[in-house]
N, C-alpha and C positions, 0 to 999 in steps of 0.2 A: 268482337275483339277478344280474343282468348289470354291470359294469364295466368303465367306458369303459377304453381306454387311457392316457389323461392318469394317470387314477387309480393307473393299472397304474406310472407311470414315476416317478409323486413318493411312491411309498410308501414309499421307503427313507428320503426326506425326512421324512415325518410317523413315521415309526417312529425316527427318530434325533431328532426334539423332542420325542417324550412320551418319549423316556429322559432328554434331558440335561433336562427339565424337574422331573423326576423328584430328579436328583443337587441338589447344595448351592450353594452361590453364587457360587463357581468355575466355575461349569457358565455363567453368565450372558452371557459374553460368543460360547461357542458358540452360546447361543440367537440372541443378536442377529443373528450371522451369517447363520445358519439363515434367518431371516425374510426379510433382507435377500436371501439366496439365492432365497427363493420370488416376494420382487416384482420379482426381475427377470426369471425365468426368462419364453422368452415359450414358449408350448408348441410354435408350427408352427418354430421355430429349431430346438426338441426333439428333432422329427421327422426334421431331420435323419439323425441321428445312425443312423438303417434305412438310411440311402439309400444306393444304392451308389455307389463311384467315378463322383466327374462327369468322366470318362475315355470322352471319344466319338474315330471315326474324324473324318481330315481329309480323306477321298475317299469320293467316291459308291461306290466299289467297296468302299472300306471300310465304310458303310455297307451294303450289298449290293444298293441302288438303281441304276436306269441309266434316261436317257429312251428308250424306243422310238421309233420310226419316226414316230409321229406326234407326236412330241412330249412324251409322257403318261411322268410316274416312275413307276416299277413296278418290286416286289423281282425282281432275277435269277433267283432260284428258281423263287418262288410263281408270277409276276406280278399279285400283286394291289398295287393303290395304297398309297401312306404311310400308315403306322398310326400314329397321334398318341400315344395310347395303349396303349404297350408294353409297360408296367411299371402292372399295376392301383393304385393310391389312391396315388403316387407322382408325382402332378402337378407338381413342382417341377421333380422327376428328369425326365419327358417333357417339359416346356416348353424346359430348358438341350439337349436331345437334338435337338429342334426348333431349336433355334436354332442350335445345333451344325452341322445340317444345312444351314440357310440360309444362312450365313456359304460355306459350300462351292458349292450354289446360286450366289452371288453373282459368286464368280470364275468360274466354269464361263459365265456371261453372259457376264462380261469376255471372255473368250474367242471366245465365240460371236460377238459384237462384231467382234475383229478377224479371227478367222476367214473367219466365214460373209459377215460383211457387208464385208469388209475399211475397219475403219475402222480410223484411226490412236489410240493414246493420247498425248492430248498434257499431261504432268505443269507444273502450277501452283502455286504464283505462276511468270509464265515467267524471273522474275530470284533464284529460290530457289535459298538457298545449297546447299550438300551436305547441311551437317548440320541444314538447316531442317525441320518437319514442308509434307508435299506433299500436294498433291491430284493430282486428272487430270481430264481429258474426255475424248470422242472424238470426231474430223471426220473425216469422207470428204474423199478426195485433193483435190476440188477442191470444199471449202468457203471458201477465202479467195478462190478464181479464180473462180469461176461467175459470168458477167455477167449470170444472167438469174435465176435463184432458190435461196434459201435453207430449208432447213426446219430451226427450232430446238424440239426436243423438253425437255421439263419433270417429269419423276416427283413424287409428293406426298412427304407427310412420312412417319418412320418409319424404319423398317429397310430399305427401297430403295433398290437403288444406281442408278448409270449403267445404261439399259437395260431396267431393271423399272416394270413398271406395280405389280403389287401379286406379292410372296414366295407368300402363302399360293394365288393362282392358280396361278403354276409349278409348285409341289406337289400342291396337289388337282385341277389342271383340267388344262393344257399351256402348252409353252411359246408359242406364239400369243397365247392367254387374258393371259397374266401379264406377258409382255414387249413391249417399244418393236421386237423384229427385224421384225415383218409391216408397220409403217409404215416404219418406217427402208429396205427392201427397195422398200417401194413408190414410197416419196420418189427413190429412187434411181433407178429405172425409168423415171422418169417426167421425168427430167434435173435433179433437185433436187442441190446440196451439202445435208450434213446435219450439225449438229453437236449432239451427245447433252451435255446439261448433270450435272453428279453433286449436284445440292447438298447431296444429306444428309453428305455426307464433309467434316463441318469440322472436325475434331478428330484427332489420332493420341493411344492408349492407352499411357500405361508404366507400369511398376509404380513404388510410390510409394518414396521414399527412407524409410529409416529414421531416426529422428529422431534422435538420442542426447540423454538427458537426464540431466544430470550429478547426480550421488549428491550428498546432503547432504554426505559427505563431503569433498569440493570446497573447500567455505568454508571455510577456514582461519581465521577470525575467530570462529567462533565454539570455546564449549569443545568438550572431548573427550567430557565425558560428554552434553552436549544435543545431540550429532553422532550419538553409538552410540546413543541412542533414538528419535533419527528414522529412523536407519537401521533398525532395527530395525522400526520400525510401517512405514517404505516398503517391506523385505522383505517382512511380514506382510499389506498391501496388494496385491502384485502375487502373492504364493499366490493369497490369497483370486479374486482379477482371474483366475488363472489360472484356478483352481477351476470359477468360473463359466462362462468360454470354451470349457470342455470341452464342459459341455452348451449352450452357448448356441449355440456355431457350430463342429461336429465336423468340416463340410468346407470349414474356412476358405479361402475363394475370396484372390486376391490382390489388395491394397489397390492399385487403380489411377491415374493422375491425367491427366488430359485437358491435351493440348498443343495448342491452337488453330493452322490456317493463316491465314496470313496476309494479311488482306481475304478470305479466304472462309471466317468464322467464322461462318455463318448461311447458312440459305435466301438470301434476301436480298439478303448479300452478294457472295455467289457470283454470284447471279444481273447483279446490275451489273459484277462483276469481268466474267465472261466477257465481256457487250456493250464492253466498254471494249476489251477485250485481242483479239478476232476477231471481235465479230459488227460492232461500227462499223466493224473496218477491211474488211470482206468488200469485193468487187466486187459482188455480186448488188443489182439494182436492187430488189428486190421479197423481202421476206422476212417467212416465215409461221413461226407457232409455235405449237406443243400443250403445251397444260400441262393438268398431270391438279390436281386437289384441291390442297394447299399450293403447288402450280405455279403457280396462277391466281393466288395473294396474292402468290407474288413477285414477278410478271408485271406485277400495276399498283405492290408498291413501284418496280419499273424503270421505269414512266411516271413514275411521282413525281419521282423523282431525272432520270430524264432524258427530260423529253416530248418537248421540240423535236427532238431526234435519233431520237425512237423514233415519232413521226409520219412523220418525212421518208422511216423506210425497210421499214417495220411495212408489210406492205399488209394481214393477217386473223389474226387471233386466233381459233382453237377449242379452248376448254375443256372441260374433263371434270370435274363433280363441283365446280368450283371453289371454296372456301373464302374468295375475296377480299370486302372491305367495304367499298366507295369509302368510309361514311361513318366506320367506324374510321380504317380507313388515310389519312383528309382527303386522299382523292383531289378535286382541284378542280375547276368545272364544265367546264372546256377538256377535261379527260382523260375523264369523264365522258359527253361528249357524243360526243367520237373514238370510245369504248369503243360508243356504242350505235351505229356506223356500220361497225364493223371487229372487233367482236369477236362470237362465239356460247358460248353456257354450255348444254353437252346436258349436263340431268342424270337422274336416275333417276327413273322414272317410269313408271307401264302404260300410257301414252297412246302412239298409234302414234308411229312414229320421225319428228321433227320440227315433232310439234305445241305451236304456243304453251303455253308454262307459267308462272302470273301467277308475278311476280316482286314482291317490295315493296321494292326496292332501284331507284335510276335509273340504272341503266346499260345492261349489254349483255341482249340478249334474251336469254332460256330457252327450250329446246324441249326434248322427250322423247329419248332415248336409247333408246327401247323398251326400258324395266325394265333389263336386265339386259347389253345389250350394248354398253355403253360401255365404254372403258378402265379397268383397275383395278377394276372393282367386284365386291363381296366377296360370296360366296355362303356 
């Protein structure tokens, strides 16, 4: 007879209700508990409780990964690629591991950014105080001067920063595959300003304040003894709370709370801030943009909010994968009509690279991407 694990974990539970069930009518109120213990328990919180410290490195080398030559992560040792699964039936543990990784990933771009591509970072709102929460972008030296062309790059939603097309390409494919460096390089070459938009960074993490909540004790209006009995069920309350936490969440992570930037608390917003703050005031007569998947919706809310100025200086739009919906987004037939003249949507598709792809939306054409070699796309 085989048993599952679950089984394996609540038996001290069920062997501790057929005893007090057992005892006299004093036993009553541990049974309650008891019960109350099992409809909360949730099992996979449970599971927890195997898993080891979610205690990863914050360097590639701590990791014991490193990009080679061509771009490609691969262990120092072995060299074979990222193992997702490092820790067998431990899924939780390998996803936080993974992600651990990517956050590391991400600055390593930053980097690569101003390194290899020598772009600047320029930290937003540009009127942010000290102790405001900030973003950033990056421009090349001569994105506000260039009189002749602009190229403004766009990443989708997600875990993406400035620079990335899609995280999980950088790690299973290379960094060509996953990142904005091979356009940004080539925009450059070819006498383009370039400036790389971040929108997914609207928010900075802290951990949360603790509350205090004042004891029954407190009120002095009331009596002494309906004071020592509340206090009394609120200590007996927060055991029990306790009790439960044990098994509920063994490697309690820290209660975090999101502090929004400032007009760039969304896709969105981001994306009108920046046109507002550098790309309207650029010199460049003529300015293009790629936006991958969420890039493209925030692309036409930025015609929404600002068509007249984004005709005058927009000269082509190419999209990747794009996500936008003239008919949600009540894009109107003026931007509508722009979009089917200045803009392109290659999306995924086995049709060679380029071919018509019926569209039921009226706007900008669709063509093939030949399956798999667009921006961002996930294999």
């Amino acid at each position: 007879m085989s048993i599952s694990l679950s089984s394996l974990i609540l038996l001290p539970v069920w062997i501790s209700m057929a005893q007090i069930q057992q005892g006299g009518p004093d036993e009553k109120e541990k049974t309650t508990a008891l019960k109350d213990l099992l409809s909360r328990i949730d099992l996979d919180e449970l599971m927890k409780k195997d898993e080891p410290p979610l205690d990863f490195p914050d360097t590639l080398e701590g990791f014991e990964y490193a990009f080679n030559e061509k771009g490609q992560l691969r262990h120092i040792k072995t060299g074979e690629p990222f193992v997702f699964n490092y820790r067998e039936d431990l899924h939780r543990w390998n996803q936080k591991r993974y992600e651990a990784l990517g956050e590391i990933i991400t600055k390593y771009v930053y980097e690569l950014l101003e390194k290899d591509c020598n772009l600047k970072k320029i930290s937003i709102p540009v009127d942010a105080t000290e102790s405001e929460p900030k973003s950033f972008i990056f421009m090349s030296e001569d994105a506000l001067t260039n009189p002749q062309k602009l190229m403004v790059l766009i990443h989708g939603s997600g875990v993406v920063r400035a620079g990335q097309w899609a995280r999980r390409l950088i790690i299973n494919e290379d960094l060509d595959s996953g990142t904005q460096i091979p356009f940004i390089k080539r925009a450059m070459d070819e006498g383009y300003g370039v400036i790389v938009l971040n929108p997914n960074e609207n928010y900075i993490e802290v951990e949360k304040p603790k509350i205090h909540v004042p004891s029954s004790s407190d009120s002095s209006d009331e009596p002494a003894e309906k004071r020592e009995r509340k206090d009394k069920v609120s200590k007996e309350t927060k055991k029990r709370r306790d009790f439960y936490e044990k098994y509920r969440n063994p490697q309690r992570e820290k209660e975090m709370m999101q502090l929004y930037i400032r007009e760039n608390g969304s896709p969105e917003e981001h994306a009108v801030y920046v046109w507002d703050h550098f790309i309207a005031q650029s010199a460049a007569e003529n300015v293009f943009f790629v936006a991958h998947s969420y890039g493209g919706l925030a692309f036409v809310e930025l015609m929404i909010q600002r068509e007249a100025d984004v005709k005058s200086k927009v000269t082509a739009v190419a999209l990747t994968d794009s996500v936008h919906n003239v008919w949600h987004q009540e894009a109107g037939k003026t931007i509508r009509e722009w979009m089917r003249e200045n803009c392109c949507n290659w999306v995924s598709s086995s049709e060679p690279l380029d071919t018509s792809v019926e569209s039921m939306l009226p706007d900008c054409p669709r063509v093939s991407a030949d399956d798999q070699k667009r921006p961002g796309q996930q294999r």
